[in-house]
DSSP file (Angstrom, degrees, kcal/mol; ACC not computed):
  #  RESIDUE AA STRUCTURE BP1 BP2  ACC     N-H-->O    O-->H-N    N-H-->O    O-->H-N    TCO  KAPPA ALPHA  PHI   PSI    X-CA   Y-CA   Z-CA
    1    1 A X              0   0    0      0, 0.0     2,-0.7     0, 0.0    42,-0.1   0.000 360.0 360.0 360.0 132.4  182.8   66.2   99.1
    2    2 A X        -     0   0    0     40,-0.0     2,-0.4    41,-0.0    38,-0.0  -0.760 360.0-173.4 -92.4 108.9  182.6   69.6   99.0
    3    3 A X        -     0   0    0     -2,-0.7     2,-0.4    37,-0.1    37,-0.0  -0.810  10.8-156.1-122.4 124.1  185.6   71.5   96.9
    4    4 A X        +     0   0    0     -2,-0.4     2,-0.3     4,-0.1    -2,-0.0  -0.973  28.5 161.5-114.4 131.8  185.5   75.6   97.1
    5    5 A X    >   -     0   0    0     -2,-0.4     3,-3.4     0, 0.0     4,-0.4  -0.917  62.0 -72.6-150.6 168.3  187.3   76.8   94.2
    6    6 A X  T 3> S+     0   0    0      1,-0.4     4,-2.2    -2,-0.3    -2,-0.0   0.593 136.1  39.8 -77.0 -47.0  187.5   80.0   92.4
    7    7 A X  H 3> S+     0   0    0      2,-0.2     4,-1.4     3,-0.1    -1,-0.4   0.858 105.4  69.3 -70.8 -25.7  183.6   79.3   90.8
    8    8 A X  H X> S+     0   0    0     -3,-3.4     4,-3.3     2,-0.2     3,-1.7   0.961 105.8  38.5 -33.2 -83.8  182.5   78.0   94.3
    9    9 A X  H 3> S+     0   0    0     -4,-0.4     4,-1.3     1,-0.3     5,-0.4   0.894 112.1  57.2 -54.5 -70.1  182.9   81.7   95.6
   10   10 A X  H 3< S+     0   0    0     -4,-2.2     4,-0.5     1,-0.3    -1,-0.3   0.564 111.4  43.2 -94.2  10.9  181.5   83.4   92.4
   11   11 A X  H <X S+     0   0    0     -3,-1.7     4,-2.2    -4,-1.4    -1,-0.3   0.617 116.7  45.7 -73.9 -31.4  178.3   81.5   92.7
   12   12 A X  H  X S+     0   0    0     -4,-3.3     4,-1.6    -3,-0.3    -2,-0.2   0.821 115.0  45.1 -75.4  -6.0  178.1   82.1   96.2
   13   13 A X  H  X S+     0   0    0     -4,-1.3     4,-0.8     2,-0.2    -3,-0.2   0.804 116.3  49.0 -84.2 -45.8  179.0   85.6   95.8
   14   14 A X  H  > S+     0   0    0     -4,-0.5     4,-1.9    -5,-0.4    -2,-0.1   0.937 112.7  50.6 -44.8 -57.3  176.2   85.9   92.6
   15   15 A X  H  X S+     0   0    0     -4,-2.2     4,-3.6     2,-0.2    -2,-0.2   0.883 112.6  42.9 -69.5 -39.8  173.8   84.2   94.7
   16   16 A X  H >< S+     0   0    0     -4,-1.6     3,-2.4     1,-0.3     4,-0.4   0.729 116.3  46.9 -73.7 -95.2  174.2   86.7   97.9
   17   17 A X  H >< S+     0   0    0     -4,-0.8     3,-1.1     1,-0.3     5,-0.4   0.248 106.0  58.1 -12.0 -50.5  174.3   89.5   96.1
   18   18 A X  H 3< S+     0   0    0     -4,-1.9    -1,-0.3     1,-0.2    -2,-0.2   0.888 107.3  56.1 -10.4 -66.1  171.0   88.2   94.0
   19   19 A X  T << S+     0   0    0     -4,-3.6    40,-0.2    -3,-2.4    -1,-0.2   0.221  97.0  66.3 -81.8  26.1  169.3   88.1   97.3
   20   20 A X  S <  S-     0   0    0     -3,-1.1    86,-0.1    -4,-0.4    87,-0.1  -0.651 112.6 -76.4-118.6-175.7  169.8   91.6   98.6
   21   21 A X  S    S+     0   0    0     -2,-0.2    -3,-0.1    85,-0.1    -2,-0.1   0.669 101.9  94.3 -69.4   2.6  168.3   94.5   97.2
   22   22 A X  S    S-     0   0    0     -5,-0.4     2,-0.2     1,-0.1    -2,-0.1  -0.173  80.1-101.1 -44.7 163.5  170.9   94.7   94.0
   23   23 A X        +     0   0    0     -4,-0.0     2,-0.3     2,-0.0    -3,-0.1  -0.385  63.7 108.8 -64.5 174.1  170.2   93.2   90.7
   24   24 A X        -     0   0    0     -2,-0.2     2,-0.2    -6,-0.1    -9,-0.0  -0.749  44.8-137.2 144.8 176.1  171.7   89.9   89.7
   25   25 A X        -     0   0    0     -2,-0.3     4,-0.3     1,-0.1     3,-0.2  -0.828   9.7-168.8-169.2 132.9  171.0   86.8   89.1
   26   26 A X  S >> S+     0   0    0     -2,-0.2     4,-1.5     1,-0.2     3,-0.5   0.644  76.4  83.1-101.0 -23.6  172.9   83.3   90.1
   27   27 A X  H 3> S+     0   0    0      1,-0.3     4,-1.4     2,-0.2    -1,-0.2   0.815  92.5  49.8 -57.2 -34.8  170.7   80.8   87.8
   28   28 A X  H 3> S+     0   0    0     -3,-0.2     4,-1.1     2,-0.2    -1,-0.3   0.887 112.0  47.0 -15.2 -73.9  172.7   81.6   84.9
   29   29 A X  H <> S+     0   0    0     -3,-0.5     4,-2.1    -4,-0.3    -2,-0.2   0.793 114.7  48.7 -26.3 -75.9  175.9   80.9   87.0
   30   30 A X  H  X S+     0   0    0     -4,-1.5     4,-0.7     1,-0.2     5,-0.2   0.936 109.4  49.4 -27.6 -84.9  174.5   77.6   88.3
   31   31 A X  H  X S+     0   0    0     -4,-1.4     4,-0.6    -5,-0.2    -2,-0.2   0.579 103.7  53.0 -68.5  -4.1  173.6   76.4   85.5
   32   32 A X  H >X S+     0   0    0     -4,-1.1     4,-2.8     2,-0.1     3,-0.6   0.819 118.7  45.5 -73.6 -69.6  176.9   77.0   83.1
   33   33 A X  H 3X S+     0   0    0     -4,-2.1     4,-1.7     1,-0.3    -2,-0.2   0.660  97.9  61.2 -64.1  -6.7  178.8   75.1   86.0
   34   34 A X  H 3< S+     0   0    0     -4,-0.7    -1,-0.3     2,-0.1    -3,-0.1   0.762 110.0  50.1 -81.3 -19.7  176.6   72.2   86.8
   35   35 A X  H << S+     0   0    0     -3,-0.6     3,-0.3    -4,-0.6    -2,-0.2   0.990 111.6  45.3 -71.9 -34.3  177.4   71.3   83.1
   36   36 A X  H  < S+     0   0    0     -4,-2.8     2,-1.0     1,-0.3    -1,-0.2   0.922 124.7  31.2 -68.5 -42.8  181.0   71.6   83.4
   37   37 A X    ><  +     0   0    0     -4,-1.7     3,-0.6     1,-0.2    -1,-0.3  -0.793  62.4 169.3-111.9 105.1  181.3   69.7   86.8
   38   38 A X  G >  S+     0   0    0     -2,-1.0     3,-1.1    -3,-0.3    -1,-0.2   0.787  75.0  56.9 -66.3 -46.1  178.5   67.1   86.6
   39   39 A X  G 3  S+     0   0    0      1,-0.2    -1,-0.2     2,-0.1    -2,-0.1   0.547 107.2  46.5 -81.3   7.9  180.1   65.2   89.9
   40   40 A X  G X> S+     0   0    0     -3,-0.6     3,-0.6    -6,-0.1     4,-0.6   0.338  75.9 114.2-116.7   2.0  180.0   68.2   92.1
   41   41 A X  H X> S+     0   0    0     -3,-1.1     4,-2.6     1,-0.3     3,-0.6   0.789  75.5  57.3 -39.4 -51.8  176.0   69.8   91.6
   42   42 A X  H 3> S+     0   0    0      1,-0.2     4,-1.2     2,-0.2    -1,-0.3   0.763 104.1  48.5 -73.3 -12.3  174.8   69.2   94.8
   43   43 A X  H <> S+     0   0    0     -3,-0.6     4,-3.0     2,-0.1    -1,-0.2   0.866 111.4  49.2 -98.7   5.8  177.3   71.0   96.4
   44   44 A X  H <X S+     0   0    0     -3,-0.6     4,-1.0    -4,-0.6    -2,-0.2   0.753 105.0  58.1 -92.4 -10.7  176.8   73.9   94.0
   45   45 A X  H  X S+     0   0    0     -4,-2.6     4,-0.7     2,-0.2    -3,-0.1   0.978 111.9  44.4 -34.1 -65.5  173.1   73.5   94.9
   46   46 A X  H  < S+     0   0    0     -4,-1.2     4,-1.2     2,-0.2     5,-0.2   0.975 116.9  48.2 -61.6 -74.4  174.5   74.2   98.7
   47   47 A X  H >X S+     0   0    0     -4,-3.0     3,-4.0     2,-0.2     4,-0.5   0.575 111.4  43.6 -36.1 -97.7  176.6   76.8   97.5
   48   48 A X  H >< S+     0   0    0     -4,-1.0     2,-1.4     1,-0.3     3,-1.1   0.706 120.6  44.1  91.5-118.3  174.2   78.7   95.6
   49   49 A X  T 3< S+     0   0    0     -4,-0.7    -1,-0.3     1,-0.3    -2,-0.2   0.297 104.7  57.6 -13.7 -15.6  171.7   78.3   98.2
   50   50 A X  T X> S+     0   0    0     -3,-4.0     4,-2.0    -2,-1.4     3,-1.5   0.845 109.8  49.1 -95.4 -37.9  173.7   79.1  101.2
   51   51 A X  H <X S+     0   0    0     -3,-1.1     4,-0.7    -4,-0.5    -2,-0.2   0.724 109.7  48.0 -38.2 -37.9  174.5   82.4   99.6
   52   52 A X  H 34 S+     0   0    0     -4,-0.4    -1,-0.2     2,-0.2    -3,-0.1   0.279 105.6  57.0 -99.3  13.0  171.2   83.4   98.7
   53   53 A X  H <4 S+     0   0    0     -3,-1.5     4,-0.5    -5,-0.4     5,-0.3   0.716 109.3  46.2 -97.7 -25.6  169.9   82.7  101.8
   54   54 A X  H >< S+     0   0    0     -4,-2.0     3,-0.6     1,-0.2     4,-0.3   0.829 107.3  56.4 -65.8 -32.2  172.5   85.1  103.5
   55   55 A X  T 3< S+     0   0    0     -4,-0.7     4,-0.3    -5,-0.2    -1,-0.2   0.401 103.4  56.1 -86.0   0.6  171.8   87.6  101.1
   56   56 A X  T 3  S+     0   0    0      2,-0.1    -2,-0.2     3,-0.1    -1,-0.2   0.441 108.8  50.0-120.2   8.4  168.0   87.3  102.3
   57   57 A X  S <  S+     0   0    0     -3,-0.6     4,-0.5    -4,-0.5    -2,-0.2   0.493 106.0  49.2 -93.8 -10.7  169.2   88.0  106.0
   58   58 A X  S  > S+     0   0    0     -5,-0.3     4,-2.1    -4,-0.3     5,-0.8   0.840 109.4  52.6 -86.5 -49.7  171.0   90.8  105.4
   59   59 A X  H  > S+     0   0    0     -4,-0.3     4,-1.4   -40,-0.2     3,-0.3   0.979 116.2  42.7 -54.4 -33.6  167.8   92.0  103.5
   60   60 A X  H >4 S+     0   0    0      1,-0.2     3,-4.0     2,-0.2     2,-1.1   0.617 116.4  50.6 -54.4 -99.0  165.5   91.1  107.0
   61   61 A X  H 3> S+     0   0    0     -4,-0.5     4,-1.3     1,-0.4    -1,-0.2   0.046 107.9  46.6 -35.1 -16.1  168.0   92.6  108.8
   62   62 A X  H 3X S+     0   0    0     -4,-2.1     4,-1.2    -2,-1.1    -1,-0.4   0.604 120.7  40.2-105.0 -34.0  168.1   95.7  106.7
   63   63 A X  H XX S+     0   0    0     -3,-4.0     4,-0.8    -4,-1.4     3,-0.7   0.920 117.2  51.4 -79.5 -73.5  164.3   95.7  107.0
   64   64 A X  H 34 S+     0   0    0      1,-0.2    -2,-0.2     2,-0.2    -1,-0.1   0.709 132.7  12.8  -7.5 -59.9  164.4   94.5  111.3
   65   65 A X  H 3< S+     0   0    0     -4,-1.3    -1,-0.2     1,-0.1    -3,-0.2   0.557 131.2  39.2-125.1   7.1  166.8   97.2  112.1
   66   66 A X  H <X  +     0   0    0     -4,-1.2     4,-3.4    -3,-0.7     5,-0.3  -0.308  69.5 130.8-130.5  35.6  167.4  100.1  109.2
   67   67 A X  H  X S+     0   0    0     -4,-0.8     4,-0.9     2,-0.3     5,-0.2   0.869  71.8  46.8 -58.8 -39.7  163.8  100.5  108.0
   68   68 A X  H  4 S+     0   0    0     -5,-0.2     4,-0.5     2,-0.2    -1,-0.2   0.706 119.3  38.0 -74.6 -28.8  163.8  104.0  108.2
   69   69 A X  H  > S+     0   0    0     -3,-0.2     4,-0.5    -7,-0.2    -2,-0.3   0.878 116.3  50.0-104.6 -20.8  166.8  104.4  106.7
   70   70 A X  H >X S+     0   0    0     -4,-3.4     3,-4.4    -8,-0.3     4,-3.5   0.987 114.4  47.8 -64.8 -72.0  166.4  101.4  103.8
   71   71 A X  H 3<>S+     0   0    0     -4,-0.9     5,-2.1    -5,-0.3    -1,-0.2   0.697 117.5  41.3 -52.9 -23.2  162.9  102.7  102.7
   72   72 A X  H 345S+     0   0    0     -4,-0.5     3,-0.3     3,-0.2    -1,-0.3   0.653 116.0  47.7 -88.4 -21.9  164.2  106.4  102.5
   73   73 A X  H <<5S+     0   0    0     -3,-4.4    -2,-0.2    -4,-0.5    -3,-0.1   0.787 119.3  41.8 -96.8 -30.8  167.6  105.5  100.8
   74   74 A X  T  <5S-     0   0    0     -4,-3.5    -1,-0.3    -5,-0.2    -2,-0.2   0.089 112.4-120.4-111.6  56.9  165.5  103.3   98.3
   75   75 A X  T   5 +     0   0    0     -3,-0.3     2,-0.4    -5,-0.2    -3,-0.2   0.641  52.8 162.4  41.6  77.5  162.6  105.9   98.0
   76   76 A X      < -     0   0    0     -5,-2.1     2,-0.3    -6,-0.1    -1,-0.2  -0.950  29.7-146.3 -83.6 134.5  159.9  103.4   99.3
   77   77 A X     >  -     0   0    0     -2,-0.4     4,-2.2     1,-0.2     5,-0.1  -0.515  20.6-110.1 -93.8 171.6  157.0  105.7  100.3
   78   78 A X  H >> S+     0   0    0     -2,-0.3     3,-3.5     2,-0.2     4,-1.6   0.983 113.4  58.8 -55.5 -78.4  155.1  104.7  103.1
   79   79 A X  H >> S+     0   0    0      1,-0.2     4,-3.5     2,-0.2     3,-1.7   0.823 110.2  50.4 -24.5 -73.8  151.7  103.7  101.3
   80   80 A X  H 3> S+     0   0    0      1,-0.3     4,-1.9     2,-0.2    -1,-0.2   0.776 114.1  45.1 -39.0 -34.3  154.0  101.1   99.4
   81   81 A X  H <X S+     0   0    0     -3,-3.5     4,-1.8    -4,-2.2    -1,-0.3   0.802 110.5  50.8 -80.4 -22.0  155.3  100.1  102.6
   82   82 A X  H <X S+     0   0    0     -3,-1.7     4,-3.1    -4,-1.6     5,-0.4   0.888 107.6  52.6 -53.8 -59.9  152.1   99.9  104.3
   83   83 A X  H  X S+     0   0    0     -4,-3.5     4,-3.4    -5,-0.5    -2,-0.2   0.928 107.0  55.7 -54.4 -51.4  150.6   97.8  101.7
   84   84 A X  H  X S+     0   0    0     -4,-1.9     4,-2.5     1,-0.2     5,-0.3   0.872 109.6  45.8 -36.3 -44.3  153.8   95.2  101.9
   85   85 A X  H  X S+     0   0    0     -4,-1.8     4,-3.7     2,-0.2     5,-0.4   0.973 112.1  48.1 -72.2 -36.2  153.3   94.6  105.3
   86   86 A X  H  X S+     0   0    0     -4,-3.1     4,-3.3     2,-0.2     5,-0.3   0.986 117.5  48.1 -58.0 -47.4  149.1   94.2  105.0
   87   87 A X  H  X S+     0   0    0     -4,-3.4     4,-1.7    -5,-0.4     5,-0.3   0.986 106.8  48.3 -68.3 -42.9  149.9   91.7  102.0
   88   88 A X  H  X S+     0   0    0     -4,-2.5     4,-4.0     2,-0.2    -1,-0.2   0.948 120.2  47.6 -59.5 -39.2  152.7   89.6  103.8
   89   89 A X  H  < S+     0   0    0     -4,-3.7    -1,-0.2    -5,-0.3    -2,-0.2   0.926 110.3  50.5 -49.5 -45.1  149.6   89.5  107.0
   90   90 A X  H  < S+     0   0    0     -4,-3.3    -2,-0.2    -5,-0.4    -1,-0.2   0.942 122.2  27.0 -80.9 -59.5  147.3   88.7  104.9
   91   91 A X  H  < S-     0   0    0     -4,-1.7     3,-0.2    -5,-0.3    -2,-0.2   0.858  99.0-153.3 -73.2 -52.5  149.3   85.7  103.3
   92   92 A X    >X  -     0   0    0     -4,-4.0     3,-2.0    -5,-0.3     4,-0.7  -0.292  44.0 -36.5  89.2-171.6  151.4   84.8  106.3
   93   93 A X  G >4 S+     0   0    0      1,-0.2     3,-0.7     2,-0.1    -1,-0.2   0.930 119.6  74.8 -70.1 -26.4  154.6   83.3  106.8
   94   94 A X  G 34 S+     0   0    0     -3,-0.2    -1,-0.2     1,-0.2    -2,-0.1   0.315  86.9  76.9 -94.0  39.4  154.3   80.4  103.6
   95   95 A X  G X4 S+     0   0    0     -3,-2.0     3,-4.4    -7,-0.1     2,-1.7   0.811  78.7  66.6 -64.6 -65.5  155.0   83.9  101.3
   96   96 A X  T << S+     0   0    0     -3,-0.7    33,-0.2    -4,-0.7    -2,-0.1   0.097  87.8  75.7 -80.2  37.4  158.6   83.7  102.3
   97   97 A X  T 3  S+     0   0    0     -2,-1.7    -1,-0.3    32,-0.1     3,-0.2   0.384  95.9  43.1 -62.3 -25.8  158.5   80.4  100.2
   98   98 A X  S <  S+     0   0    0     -3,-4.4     3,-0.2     1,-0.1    -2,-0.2  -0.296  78.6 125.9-126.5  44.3  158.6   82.0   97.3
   99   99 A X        +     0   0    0     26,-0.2    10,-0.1     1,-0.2    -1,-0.1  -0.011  68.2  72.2 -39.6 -10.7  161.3   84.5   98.5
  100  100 A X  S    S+     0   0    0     -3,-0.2     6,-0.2    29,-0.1    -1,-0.2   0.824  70.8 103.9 -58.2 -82.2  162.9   83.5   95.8
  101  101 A X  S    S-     0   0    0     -3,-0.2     2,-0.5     1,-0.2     5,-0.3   0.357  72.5-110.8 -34.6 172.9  160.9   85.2   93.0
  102  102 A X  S    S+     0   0    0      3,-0.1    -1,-0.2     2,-0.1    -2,-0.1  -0.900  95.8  20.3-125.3 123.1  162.1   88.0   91.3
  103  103 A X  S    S+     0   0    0     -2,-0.5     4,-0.3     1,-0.1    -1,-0.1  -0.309 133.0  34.8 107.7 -49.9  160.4   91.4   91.8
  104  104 A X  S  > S+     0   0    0      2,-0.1     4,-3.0     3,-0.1     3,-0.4   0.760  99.5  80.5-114.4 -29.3  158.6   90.5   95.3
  105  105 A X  H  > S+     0   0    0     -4,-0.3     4,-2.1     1,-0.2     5,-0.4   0.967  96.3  38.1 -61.4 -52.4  161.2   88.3   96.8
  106  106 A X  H  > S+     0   0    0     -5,-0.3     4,-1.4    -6,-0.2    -1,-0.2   0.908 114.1  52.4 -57.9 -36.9  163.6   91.0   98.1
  107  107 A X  H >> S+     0   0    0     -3,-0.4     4,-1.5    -4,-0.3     3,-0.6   0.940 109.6  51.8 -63.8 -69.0  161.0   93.4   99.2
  108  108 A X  H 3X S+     0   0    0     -4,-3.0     4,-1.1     1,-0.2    -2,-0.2   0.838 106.0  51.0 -56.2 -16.6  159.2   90.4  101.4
  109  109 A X  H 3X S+     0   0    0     -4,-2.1     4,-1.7    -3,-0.2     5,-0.4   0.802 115.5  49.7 -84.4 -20.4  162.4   89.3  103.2
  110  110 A X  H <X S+     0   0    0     -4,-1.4     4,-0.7    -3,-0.6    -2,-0.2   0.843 114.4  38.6 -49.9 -40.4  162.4   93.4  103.9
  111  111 A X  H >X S+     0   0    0     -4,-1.5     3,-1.5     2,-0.2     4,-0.9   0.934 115.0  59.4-120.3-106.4  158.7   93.7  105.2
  112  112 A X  H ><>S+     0   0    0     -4,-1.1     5,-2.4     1,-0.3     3,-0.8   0.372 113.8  41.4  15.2 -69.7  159.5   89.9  107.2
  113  113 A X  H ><5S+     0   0    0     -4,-1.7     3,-0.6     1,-0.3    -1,-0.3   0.850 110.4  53.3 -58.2 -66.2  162.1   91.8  108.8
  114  114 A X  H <<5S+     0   0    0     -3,-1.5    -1,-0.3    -4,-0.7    -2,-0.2   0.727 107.1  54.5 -37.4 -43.7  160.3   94.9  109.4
  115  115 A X  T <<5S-     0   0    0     -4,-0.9    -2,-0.2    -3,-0.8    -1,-0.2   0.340 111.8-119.9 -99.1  -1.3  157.9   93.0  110.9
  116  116 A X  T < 5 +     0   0    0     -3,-0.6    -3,-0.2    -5,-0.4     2,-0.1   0.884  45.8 177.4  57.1  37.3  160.1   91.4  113.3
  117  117 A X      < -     0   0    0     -5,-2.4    -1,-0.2     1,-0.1     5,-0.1  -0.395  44.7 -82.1 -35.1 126.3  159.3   88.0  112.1
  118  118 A X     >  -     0   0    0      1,-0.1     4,-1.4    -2,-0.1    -1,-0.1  -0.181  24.7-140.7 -65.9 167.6  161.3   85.5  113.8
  119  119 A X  H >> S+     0   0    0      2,-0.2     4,-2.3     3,-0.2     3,-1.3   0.997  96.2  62.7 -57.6 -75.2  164.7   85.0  112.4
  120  120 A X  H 3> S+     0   0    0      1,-0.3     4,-1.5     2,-0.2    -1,-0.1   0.708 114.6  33.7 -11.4 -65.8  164.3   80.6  113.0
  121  121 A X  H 3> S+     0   0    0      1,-0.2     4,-1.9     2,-0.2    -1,-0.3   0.742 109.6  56.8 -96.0 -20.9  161.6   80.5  110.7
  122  122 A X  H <X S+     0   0    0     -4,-1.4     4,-1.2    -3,-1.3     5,-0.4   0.966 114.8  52.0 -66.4 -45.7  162.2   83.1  108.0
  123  123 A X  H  X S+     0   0    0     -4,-2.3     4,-1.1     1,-0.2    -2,-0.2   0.879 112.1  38.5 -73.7 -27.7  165.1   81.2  107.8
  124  124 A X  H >X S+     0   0    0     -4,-1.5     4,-2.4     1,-0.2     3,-1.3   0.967 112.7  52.7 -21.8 -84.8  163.8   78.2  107.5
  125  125 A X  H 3X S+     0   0    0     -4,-1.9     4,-0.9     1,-0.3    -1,-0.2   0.643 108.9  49.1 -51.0 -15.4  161.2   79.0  105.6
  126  126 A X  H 3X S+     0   0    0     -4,-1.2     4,-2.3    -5,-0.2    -1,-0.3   0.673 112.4  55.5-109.8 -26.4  163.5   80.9  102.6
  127  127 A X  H << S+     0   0    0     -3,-1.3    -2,-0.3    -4,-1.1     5,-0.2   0.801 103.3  46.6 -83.3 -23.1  165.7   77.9  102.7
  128  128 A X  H >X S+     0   0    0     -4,-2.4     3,-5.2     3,-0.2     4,-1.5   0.893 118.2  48.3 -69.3 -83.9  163.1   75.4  102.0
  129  129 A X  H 3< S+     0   0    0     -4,-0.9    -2,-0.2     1,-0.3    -3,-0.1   0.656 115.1  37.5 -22.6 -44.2  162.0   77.9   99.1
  130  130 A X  T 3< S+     0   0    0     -4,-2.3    -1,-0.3     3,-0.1   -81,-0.2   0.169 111.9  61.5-115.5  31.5  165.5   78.8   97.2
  131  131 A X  T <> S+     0   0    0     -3,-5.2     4,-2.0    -4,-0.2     3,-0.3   0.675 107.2  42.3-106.3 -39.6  167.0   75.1   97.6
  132  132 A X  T  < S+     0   0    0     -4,-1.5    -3,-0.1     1,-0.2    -2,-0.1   0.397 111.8  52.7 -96.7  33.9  164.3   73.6   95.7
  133  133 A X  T  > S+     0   0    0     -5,-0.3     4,-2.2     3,-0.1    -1,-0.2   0.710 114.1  42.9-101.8 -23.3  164.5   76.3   93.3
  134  134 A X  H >> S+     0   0    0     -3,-0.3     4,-1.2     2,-0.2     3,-0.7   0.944 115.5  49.8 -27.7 -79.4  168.5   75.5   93.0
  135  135 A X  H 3X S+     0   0    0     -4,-2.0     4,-2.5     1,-0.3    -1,-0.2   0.634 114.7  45.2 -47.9 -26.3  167.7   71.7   92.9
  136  136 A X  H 34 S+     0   0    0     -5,-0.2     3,-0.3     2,-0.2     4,-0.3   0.999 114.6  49.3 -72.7 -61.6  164.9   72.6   90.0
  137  137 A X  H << S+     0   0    0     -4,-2.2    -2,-0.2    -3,-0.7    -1,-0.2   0.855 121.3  32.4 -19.8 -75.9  167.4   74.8   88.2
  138  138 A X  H >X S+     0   0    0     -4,-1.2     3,-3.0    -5,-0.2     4,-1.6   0.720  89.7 101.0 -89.0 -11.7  170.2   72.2   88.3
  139  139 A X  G >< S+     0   0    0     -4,-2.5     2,-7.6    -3,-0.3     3,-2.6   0.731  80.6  53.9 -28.3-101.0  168.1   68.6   88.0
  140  140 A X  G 34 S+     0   0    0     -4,-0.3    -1,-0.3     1,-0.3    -2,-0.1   0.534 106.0  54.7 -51.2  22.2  168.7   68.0   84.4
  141  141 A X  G <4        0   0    0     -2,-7.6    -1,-0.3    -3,-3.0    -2,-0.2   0.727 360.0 360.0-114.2 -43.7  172.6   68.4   85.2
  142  142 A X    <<        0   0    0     -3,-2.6    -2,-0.1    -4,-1.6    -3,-0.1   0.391 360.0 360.0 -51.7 360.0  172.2   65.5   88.1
C-alpha cells in the first residue's frame, strides 16, 4: 500500500526536479528513506520514479515545443545542438535508457523532444531506464 506523506512529496519533488534541466539529485533522498521505512521501498521506488519521469517530459516537451527559446535561454549554440541530435540518430531510441545519467540525460530527453520522438515510447523507454536505476539504488534496503 502506497502511503504519501510529507517525504513521499519531497522525493517526488527531488526526483522531478532532478530530471529537468536544474541541478539536483533524488538518490541521496531515496536512499536516507528506504533505511528509515524498510516496509514501504517499493513504493518509494514508484515515487522516485514517477517523478523523474515527469521531470523528463517536461524536459521533451521543452525541447518538442520551446526549442528555440530553451536553447537560447540556456545558451546552447547550434553546433552543440546539431551534434545532439546526430548523436541521439546515430544511437537511436535505446539512448533514452540511460536518460538517467547525469550530464547527457537531460539534454537527450531535450534533443528526443526536439526531434519529435514519439511521446509512447520516450516514455516508455525512460521509465524502463530510471526504475531500474531506483530499484538498483534502493536493493540493499529491500
Amino acid at each position: 500500500m502506497i502511503f504519501f506523506n510529507d517525504w513521499d512529496w519531497a522525493l517526488f519533488l527531488s526526483s522531478l526536479v532532478s530530471a529537468t534541466l536544474f541541478p539536483g539529485g533524488s538518490e541521496a533522498l531515496l536512499i536516507y528513506l528506504s533505511q528509515e521505512a524498510k516496509s514501504h521501498v517499493y513504493s518509494l521506488i514508484f515515487v522516485a520514479t514517477v517523478g523523474n519521469v515527469l521531470g523528463s517530459i517536461i524536459t521533451y516537451l521543452m525541447g518538442k515545443y520551446g526549442l528555440q527559446l530553451s536553447h537560447r535561454w540556456l545558451r546552447i549554440s547550434e553546433e552543440k545542438l546539431s551534434r545532439a541530435k546526430q548523436q541521439f540518430q546515430r544511437f537511436g531510441s535505446p539512448a533514452l535508457l540511460f536518460a538517467w545519467l547525469p550530464i547527457i540525460g537531460d539534454p537527450l530527453c531535450l534533443v528526443a523532444g526536439s526531434l519529435r520522438y514519439p511521446l509512447v515510447w520516450f516514455i516508455v523507454l525512460v521509465t524502463l531506464g530510471k526504475a531500474a536505476r531506483y530499484t538498483l539504488i534502493a536493493l540493499p534496503f529491500m
